[in-house]
C-alpha positions in Angstrom: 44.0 39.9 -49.8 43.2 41.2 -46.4 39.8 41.9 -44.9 40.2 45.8 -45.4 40.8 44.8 -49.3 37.2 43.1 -49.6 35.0 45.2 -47.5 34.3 48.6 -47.6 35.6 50.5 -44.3 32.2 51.5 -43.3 30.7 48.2 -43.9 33.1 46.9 -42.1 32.7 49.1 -39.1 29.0 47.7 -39.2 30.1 44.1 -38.9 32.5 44.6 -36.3 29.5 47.0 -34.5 27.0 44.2 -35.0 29.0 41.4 -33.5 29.8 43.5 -30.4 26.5 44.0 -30.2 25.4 40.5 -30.1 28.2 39.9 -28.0 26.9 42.2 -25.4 23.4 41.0 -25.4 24.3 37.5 -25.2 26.5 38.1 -22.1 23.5 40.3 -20.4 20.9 37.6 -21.0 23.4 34.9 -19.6 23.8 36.9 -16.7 19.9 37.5 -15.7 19.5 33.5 -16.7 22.0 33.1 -14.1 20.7 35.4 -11.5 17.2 34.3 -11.7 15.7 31.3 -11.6 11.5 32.9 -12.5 10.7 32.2 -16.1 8.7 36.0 -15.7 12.2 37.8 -15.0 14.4 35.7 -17.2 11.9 35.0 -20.6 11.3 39.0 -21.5 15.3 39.7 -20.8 15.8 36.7 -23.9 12.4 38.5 -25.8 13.8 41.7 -25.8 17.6 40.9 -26.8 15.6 39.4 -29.7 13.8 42.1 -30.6 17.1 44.7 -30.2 19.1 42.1 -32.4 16.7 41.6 -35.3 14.5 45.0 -35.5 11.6 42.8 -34.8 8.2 44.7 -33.6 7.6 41.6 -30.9 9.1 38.7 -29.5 7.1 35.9 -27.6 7.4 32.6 -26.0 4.3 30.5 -25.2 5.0 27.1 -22.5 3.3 24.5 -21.8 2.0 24.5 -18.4 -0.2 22.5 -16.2 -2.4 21.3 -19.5 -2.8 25.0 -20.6 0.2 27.5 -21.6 1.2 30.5 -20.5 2.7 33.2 -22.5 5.8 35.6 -22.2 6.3 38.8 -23.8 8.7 41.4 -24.9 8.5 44.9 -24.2 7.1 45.9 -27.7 5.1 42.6 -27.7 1.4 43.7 -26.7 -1.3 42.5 -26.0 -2.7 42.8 -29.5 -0.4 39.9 -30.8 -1.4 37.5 -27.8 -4.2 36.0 -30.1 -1.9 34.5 -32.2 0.0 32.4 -29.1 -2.3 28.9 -29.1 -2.1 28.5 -33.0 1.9 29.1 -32.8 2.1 27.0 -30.1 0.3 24.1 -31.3 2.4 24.7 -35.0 6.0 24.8 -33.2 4.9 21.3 -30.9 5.2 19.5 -34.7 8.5 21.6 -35.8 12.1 20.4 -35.2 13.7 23.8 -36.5 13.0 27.2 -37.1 10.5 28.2 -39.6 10.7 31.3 -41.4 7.4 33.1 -42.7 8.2 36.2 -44.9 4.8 36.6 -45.9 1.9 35.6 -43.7 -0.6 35.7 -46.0 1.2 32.7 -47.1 1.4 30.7 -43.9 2.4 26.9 -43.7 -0.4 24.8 -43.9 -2.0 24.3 -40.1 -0.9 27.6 -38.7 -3.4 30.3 -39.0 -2.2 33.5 -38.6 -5.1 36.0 -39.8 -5.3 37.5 -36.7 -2.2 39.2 -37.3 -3.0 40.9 -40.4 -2.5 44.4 -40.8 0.0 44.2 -37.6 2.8 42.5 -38.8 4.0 40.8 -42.5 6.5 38.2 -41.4 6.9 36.0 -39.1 9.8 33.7 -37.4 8.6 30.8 -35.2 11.4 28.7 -33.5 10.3 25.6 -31.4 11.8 25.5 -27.6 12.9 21.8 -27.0 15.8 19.8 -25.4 16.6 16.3 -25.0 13.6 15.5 -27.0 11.1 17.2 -24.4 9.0 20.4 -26.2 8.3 23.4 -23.9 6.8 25.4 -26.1 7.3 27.9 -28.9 9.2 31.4 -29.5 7.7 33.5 -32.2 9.2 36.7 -33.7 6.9 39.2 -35.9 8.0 42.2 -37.9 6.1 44.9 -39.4 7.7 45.2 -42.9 8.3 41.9 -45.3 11.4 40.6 -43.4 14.2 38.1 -44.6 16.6 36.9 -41.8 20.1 37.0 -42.8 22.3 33.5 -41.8 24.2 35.9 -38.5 20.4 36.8 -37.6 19.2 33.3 -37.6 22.4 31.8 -36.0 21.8 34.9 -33.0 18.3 34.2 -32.8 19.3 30.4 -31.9 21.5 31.2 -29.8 18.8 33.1 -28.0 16.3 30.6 -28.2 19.1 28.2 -26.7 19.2 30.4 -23.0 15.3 30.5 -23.3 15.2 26.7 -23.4 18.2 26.6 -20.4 16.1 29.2 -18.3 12.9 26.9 -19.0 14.7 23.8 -18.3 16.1 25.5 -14.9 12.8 26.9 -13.6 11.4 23.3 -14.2 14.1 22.0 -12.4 13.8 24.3 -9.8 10.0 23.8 -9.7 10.3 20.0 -9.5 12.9 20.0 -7.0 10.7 22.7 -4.7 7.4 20.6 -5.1 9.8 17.3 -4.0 11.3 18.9 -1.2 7.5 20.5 0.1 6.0 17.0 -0.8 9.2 15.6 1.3 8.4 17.8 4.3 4.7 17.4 4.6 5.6 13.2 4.3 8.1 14.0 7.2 5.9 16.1 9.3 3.0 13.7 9.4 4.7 10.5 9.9 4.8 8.8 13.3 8.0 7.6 13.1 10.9 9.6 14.5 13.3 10.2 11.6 16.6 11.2 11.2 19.1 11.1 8.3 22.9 11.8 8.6 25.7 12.4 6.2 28.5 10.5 5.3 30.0 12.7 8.3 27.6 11.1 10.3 26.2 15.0 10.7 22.6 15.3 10.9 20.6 16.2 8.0 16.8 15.4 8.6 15.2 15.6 11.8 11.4 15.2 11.8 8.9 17.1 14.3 8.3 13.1 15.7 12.2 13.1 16.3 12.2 16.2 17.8 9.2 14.7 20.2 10.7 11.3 21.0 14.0 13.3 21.7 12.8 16.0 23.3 15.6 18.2 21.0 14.6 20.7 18.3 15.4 20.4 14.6 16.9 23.9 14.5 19.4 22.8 17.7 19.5 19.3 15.9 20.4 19.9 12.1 23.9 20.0 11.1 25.2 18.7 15.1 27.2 15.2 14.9 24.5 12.6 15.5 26.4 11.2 18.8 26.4 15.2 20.4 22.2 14.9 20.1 21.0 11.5 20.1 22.4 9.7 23.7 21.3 6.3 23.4 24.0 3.8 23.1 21.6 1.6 21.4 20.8 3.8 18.6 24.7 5.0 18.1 25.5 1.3 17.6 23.0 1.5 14.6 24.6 4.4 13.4 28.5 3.9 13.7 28.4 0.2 12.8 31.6 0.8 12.0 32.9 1.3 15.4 31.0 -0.5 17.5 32.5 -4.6 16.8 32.1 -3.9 12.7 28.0 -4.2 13.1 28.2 -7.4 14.3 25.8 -7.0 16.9 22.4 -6.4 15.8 20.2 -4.1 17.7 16.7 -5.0 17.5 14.8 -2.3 20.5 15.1 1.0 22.0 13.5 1.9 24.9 12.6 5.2 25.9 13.1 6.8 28.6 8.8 6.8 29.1 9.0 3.4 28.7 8.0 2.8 25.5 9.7 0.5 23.1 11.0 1.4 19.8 12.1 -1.1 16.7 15.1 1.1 15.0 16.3 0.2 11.6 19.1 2.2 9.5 19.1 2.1 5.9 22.0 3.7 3.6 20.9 6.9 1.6 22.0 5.5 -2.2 22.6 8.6 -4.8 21.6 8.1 -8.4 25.5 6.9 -9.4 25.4 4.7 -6.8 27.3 6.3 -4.1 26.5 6.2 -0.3 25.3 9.5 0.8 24.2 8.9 4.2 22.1 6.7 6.4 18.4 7.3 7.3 17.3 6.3 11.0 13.9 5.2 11.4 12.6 4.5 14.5 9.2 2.9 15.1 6.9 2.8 18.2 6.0 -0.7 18.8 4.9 -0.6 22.4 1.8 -1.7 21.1 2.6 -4.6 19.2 4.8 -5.4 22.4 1.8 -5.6 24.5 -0.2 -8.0 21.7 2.8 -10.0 21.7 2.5 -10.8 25.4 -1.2 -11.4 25.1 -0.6 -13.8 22.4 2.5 -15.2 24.7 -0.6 -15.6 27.6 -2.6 -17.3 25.3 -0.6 -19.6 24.5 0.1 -20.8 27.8 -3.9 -20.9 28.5 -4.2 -22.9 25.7 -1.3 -25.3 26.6 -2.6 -25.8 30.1 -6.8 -25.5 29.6 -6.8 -27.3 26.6 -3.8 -29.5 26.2 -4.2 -31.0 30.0 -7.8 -31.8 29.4 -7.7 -34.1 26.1 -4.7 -36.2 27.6 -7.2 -36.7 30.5 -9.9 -37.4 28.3 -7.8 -40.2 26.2 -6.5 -41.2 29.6 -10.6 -42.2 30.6 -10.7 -43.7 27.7 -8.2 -46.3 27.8 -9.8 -47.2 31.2 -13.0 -47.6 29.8 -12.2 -51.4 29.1 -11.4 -51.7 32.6 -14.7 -51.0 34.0 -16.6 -53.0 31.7 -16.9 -55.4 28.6 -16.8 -52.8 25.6 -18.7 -54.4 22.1 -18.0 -53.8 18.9 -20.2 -50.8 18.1 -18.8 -49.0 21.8 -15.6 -49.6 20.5 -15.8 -47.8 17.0 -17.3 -45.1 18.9 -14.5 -45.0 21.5 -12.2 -45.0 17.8 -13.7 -42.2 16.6 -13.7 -40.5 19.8 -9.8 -41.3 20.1 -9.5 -39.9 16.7 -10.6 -36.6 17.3 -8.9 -36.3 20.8 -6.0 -36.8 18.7 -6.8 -34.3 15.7 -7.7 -31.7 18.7 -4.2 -32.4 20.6 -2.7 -31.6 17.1 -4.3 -28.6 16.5 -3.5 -27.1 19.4 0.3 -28.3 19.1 -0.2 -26.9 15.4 -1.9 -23.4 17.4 1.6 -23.5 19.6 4.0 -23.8 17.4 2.7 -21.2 14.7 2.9 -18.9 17.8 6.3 -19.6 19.1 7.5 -19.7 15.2 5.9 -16.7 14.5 8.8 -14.4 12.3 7.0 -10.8 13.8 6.0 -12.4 17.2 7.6 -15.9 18.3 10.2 -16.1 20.7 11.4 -19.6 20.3 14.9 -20.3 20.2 16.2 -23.2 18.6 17.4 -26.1 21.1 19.7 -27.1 19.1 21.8 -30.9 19.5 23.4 -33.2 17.4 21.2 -35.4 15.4 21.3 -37.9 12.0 18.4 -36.5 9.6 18.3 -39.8 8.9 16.9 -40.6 11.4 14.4 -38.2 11.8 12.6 -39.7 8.1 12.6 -42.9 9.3 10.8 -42.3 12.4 8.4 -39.9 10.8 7.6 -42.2 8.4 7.3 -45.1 11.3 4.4 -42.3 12.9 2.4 -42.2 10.1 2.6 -45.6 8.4 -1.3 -46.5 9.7 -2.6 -43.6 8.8 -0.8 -44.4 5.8 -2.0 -47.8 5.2 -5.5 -47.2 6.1 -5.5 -45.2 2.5 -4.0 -48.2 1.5 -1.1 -45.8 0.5 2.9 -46.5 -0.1 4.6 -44.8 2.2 8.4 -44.5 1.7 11.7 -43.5 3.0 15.2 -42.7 1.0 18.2 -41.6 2.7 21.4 -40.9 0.5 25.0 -42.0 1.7 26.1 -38.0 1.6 23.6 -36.7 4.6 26.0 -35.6 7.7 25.7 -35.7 11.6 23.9 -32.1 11.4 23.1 -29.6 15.0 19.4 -29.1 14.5 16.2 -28.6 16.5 15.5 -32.0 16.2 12.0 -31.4 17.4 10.8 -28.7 15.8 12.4 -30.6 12.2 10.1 -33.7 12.9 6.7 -31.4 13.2 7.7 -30.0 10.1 8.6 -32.9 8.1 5.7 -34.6 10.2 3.5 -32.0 8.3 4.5 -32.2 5.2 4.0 -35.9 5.2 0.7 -35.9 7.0 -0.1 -33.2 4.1 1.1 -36.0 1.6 -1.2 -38.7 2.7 -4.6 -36.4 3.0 -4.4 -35.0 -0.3 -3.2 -38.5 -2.4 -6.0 -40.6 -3.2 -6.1 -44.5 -2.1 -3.6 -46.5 -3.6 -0.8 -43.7 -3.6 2.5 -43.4 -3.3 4.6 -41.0 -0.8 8.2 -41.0 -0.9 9.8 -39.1 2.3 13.6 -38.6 1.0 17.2 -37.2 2.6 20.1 -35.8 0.7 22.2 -33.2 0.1 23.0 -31.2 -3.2 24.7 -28.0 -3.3 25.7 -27.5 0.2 21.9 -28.2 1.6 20.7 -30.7 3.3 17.2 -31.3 1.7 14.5 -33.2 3.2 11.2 -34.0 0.4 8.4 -35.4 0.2 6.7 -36.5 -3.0 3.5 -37.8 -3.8 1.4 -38.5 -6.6 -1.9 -36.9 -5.5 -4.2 -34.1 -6.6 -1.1 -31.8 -7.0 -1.2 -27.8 -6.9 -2.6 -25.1 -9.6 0.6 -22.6 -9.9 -2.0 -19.9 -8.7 -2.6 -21.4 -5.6 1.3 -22.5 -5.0 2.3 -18.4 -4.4 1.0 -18.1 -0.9 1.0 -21.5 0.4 3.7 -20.9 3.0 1.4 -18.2 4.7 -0.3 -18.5 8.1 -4.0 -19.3 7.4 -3.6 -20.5 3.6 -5.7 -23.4 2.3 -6.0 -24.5 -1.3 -10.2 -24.5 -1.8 -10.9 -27.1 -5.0 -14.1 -29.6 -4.3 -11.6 -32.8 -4.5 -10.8 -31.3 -1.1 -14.4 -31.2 0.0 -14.3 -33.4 4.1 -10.3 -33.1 4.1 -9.7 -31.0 7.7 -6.6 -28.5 8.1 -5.8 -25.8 9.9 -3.7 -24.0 7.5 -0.9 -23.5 9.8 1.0 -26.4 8.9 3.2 -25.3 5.8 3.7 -21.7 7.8 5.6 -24.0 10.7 7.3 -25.9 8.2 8.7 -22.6 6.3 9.3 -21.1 9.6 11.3 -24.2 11.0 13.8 -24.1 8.2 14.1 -20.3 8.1 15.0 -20.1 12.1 17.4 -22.8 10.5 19.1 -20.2 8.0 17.4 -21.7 5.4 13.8 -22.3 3.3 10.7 -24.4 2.3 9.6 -24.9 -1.2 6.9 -26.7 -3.3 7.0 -28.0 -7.1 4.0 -29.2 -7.8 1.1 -29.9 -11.2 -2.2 -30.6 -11.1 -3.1 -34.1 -11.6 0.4 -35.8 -11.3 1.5 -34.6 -7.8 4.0 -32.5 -5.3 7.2 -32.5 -3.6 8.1 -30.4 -0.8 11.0 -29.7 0.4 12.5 -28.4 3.6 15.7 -26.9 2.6 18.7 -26.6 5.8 22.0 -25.0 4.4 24.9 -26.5 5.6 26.8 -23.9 7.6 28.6 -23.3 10.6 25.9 -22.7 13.1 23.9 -26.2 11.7 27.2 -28.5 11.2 28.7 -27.7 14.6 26.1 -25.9 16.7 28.2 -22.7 17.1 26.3 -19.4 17.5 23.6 -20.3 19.7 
């Protein structure tokens, strides 16, 4: 049985009609969508295929926006059916699918649509969603007691599908324009020159504090190979790792052609699948901190002469006194006490010095490295502080394991540390005490602890001990002096060594510390230096 057999030729005539039809409008709204990206030139093109499809009196769409909504119309949808937009918005928020009201007078519980009486008998409202996001809700009101048939309903969807894409596109569009404004005016007002490249190495980004550090436009700059407008061999070594000995060599300052210094640092562009899109150049003016650094650098040496030179003096007098003179008892605890402060002075500033050299932002020690048995270095630490040790009446103990190797260390700057940590030890561990000082090596580091069984440390207080300045305050502590520089010298010691410091530690049962040197190259046979 064919088609022509079932159907009436005229009715017939009106399907094919009505499908060409649709076809048509379809392909016009798809068209505008794609043309335009405003929701106030694509929405009304959607409304009023609608409205031709269906015989409906008005077609609207109401979107959320900004906390409010806003409302879009057809051409036959006026004014006069705007009142009904906040209650059919609210109603199609709680709706999944299309809801079809024949009569109004017999609306769905919630959605009050007496204002339309006497304009319009039924209604069709049609939520706007995607990807479980609501925008907002498309309504469709006719003036007789309408029934959609299943090909209205599935055209109407359709419909309501290119409203949701051209919603979803103008928020896109929206969100990408607000990024790229917010982007600019974050460019504009930063003090940092900054440029970004493409994988072509073609730039990309060129910021007005580029454009004034290199004296070159953006318009001249943007879309020119980075090594046709930025000169500086320096900065093309950032860029080009690649070429320029594989990035081994690490560029640290740029210096301008004012004199001012700059700290560059490149950092790959990463797109949301992962892929390397570029490289973003950021340079930073550090003249300033340049010039504290030297002032520090001055400091230190004033301290290291004016202060340094006088207490050795002073203890010098002082072992003389005896010469001059029969000292008694009482003279001679006073002369103690004065040679005990001498010496907590002289380590202070020692303390003062090294923080500065060791200083990750500011130091400029280099290691002096040689080759040296860590073993060593614990048993002459602990030979250093065995009276202050035994005045607390405190065991004071060293361990060395048969696995520790000949090592190329800073063998001074490894004693202060481990000196600190031990002089630590014995302050905070009662009289009576134990303090083990201990050598070894487990996976491929060379570890040197010390363990005691004093106050221990709260796991609040054990987050920022490695910082310059950090003390831990408890009333136990109340008369025990410290700078708070040790445990900053000790971390920086072992990190100028490639590796760490670290702390394990409970209240009430004790710590251990450890100093943590991994065993490479550079500390097993002193190359790199």
């Amino acid at each position: 049985m064919t088609v022509q057999e079932t159907l009436p030729t005229s009715e017939l005539h009106l399907t094919l009609q009505r499908y060409l039809d649709q076809r048509r409008l379809l392909s016009e709204v798809s068209q505008r969508i794609a043309a335009s990206a405003g929701l106030a030139e694509t929405l009304p093109h959607v409304l009023n295929g609608i409205c031709e499809a269906t015989g409906a009196v008005s077609a609207r769409a109401v979107i959320g926006e900004n906390g409010g909504t806003i409302s879009f119309a057809s051409e036959s949808g006026e004014a006069k059916f705007e009142a009904a937009d906040p209650a059919i918005y609210s109603f199609g928020q709680t709706q999944q699918a299309q809801v079809e009201i024949v009569d109004i007078t017999v609306a769905p519980s919630g959605l009050d649509l007496a204002g339309l009486s006497g304009l319009v008998s039924s209604v069709l409202v049609l939520p706007i969603q995607a990807q479980k996001t609501h925008y907002g809700a498309l309504w469709i009101a006719f003036k007789q007691p309408h029934q959609l048939t299943q090909d209205e309903r599935d055209f109407v969807g359709l419909l309501t599908l290119q409203a949701t894409i051209a919603i979803a596109n103008a928020r896109t569009f929206e969100e990408a324009k607000s990024g790229r404004e917010q982007l600019a005016a974050i460019l504009a007002s930063v003090a940092d020159a900054i440029i970004m490249v493409d994988k072509q190495r073609k730039i990309r980004v060129f910021n007005p504090a580029a454009e004034a550090l290199f004296q070159v436009t953006a318009k001249a700059a943007l879309g020119q190979p980075f090594k046709s407008i930025i000169k500086s061999d320096t900065l093309q070594k950032l860029v080009y790792p690649d070429e320029q000995n594989d990035g081994a060599e690490t560029i640290v300052e740029y210096v301008a052609s004012d004199g001012r210094i700059f700290a560059p640092h490149v950092s790959e562009v990463i797109s949301e699948n992962g892929n390397t899109d570029g490289w973003l150049l950021a340079v930073r003016d550090v003249s300033r901190f340049k010039r504290l650094n030297e002032n520090m650098s001055d400091f230190l040496r004033t301290v290291s002469h004016d202060l340094r030179s006088p207490l050795t003096a002073a203890k010098g007098y002082l072992d003389m006194l005896p010469m001059v003179g029969e000292v008694n008892d009482k003279q001679e605890g006073m002369m103690g006490k004065i040679f005990t402060s001498i010496d907590d002075m002289t380590n202070l500033v020692e303390k003062v010095l090294d923080a500065g050299r060791l200083d990750p932002m500011m130091g400029t020690y280099q290691l002096r490295r040689e080759s040296i048995d860590p073993t060593d270095i614990v048993s002459k630490v602990v030979s250093t502080l065995s009276n202050a040790a035994q005045k607390k009446q405190i065991n004071l103990r060293a361990r060395a394991a048969s696995n520790v190797p000949i090592m190329y260390l800073d063998e001074m700057m490894i004693e202060r540390a481990l000196q600190n940590l031990v002089e630590n030890a014995i302050k905070y561990t009662p009289e009576g005490g134990e303090v083990i000082v201990e050598t070894e090596v487990k996976n491929e580091t060379l570890i040197f602890s010390v363990t005691d069984n004093g106050l221990g440390i709260a796991p609040e207080d054990q987050t920022r001990l490695f910082e310059r300045g950090e003390r831990v305050r408890r009333k136990e502590h109340k008369g025990i002096r410290g700078s708070g520089l040790g445990l900053f010298i000790v971390r920086n010691v072992a990190q100028q060594h490639g590796g760490d410091a670290a702390v394990q530690s409970e209240e009430g049962k004790g710590s251990r510390f450890e100093i943590l040197i991994p065993l490479i190259d550079v500390n097993l046979r002193g190359g790199g230096d």
